[in-house]
N, C-alpha and C positions, 0 to 999 in steps of 0.2 A: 141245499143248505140255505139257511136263513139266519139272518141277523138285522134284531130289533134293540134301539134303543129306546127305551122310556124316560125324556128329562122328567118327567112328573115325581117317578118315583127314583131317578139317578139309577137304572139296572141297564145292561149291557145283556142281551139273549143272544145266545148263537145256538142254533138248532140244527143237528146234524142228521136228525130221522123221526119222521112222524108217528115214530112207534110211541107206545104209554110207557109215561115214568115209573117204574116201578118204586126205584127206591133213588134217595139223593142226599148228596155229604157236603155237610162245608168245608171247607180247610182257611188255615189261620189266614189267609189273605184275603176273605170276603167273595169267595169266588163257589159257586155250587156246581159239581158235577151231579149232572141226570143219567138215571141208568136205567134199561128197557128190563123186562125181566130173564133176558139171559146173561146179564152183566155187561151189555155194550153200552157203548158212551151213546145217551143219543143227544144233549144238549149240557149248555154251559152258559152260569148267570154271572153276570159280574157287580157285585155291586157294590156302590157308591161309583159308580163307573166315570164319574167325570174325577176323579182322584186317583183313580189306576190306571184309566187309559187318553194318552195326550188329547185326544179330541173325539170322543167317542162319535160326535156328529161326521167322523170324515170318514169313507170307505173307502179303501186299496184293494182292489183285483191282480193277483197278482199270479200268472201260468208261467211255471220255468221249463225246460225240458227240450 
C-alpha cells in the first residue's frame, strides 16, 4: 500500500494494488474510488484533502491483533 499526498493539487492517494484502473466513481464527498477490471478496490483519491482530513501531512501506522 501507498499513500501520497499532493499539497500542489490538495489530493490524498491511497493505493491498494498496482493493478490498472479500469474504471472510477466519485461520490458526494469528493472522494474517488479506483477499480481494477474485476471490480476490486485498488486505490482511493481524496480530494481537497487538507479539508477532509485533520492533517493530511501526518501518517499513523497502526497493526492491532
Amino acid at each position: 500500500m501507498k499513500v501520497v499526498y499532493d499539497p500542489e493539487v490538495d489530493i490524498l492517494t491511497i493505493v491498494f494494488s498496482e493493478a490498472d484502473v479500469e474504471e472510477s466513481h466519485e461520490d458526494r464527498s469528493g472522494a474517488i474510488l479506483d477499480y481494477d477490471a474485476s471490480g476490486n478496490l485498488v486505490g482511493l483519491e481524496i480530494l481537497n484533502a487538507s479539508k477532509q482530513v485533520n492533517n493530511p501531512l501526518q501518517l499513523e501506522h497502526v497493526i492491532t491483533g
